[in-house]
C-alpha positions in Angstrom: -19.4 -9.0 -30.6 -16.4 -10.8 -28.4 -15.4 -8.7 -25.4 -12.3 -9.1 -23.9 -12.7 -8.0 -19.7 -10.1 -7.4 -17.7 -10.9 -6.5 -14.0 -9.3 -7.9 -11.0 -12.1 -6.6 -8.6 -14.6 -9.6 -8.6 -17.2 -7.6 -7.8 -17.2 -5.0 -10.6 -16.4 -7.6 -12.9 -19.5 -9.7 -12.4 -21.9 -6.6 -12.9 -20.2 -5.8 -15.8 -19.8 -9.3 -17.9 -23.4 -9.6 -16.7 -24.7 -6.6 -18.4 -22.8 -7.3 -21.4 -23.7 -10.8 -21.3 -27.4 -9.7 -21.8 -26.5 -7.3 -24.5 -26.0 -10.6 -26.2 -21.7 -10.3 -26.1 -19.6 -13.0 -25.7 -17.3 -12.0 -22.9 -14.2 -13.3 -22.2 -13.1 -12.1 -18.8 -9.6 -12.3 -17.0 -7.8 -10.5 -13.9 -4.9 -9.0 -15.3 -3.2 -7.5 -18.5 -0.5 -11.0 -18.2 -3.5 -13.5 -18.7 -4.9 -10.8 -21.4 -2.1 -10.7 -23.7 -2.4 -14.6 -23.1 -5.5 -15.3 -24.5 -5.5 -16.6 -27.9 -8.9 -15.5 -28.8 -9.7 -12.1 -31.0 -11.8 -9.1 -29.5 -14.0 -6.1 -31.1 -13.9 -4.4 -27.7 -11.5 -4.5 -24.0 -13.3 -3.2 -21.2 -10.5 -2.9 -18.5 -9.8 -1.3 -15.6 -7.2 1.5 -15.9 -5.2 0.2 -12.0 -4.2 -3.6 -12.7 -2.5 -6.0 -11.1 1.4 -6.1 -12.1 3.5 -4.3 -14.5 0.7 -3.0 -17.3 -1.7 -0.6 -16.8 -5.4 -1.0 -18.7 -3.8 2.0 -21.1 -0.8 0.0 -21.7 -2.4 -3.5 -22.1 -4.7 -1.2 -25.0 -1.9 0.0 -26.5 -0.1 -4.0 -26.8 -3.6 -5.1 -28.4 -3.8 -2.7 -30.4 -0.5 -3.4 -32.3 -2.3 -7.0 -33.1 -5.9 -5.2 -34.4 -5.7 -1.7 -35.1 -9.5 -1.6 -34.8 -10.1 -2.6 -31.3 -12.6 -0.4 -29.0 -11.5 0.5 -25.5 -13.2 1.1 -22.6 -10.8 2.4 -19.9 -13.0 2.1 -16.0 -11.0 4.0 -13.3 -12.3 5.3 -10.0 -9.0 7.6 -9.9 -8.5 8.4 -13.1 -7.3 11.9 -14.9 -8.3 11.9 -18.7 -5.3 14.2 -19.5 -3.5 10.8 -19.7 -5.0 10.2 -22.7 -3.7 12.7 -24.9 -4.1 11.6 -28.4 -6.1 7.9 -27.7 -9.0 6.7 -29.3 -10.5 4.9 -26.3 -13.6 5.5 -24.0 -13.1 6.8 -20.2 -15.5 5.3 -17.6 -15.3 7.0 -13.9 -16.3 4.5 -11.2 -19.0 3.6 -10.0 -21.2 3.7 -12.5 -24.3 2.7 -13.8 -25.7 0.6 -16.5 -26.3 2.8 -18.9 -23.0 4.7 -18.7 -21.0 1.8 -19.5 -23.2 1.2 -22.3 -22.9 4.7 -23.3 -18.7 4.5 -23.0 -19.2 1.3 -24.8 -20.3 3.1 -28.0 -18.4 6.4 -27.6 -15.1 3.9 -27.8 -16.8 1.8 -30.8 -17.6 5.6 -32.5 -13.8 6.7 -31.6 -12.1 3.9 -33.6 -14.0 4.1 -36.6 -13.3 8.0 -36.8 
């Protein structure tokens, strides 16, 4: 599966390419939705954080890649997040911090979401 990462907090970003790294995903990781919509390569699933640098938001940047493939999983990570944003999207909510096996878990609640 090709992962497309998009987290401007180094630190966050590492633990989580790193976990999905030895799920056995090829992760693509960048800091902002600019350099996302930039990359040329195709993903199953965007893990992103929901507060990123510059004029898109991780819902926002979903939204744009989802106009290319309709059947992209998302993964939203926010430590200040409220889920009543998401009225009507198909994606996964992940609070910060978290641990290992909740990212895998939002990881397959978004996969489950888009084929429903």
């Amino acid at each position: 599966m090709q992962v497309l990462l998009v987290e401007d907090d180094v630190a966050v970003a590492l633990v989580v390419k790193t976990v999905l790294q030895r799920e056995g995903w090829d992760v693509h990781q960048v800091e902002d939705a600019e350099a996302a919509l930039a990359w040329d390569g195709t993903a199953d699933l965007l893990v992103t954080d929901y507060n990123l640098p510059g004029v898109l938001n991780g819902l926002l940047l979903a939204r744009k890649l989802r106009e290319q493939n309709a059947l992209l999983a998302v993964v939203l990570m926010s430590g200040d997040f409220e889920e009543g944003q998401l009225m009507g999207e198909s994606v996964a909510v992940l609070p910060k911090p978290f641990r290992r096996n909740a990212l895998l878990e939002a990881i397959d609640q978004a996969r489950n979401a888009i084929r429903a």
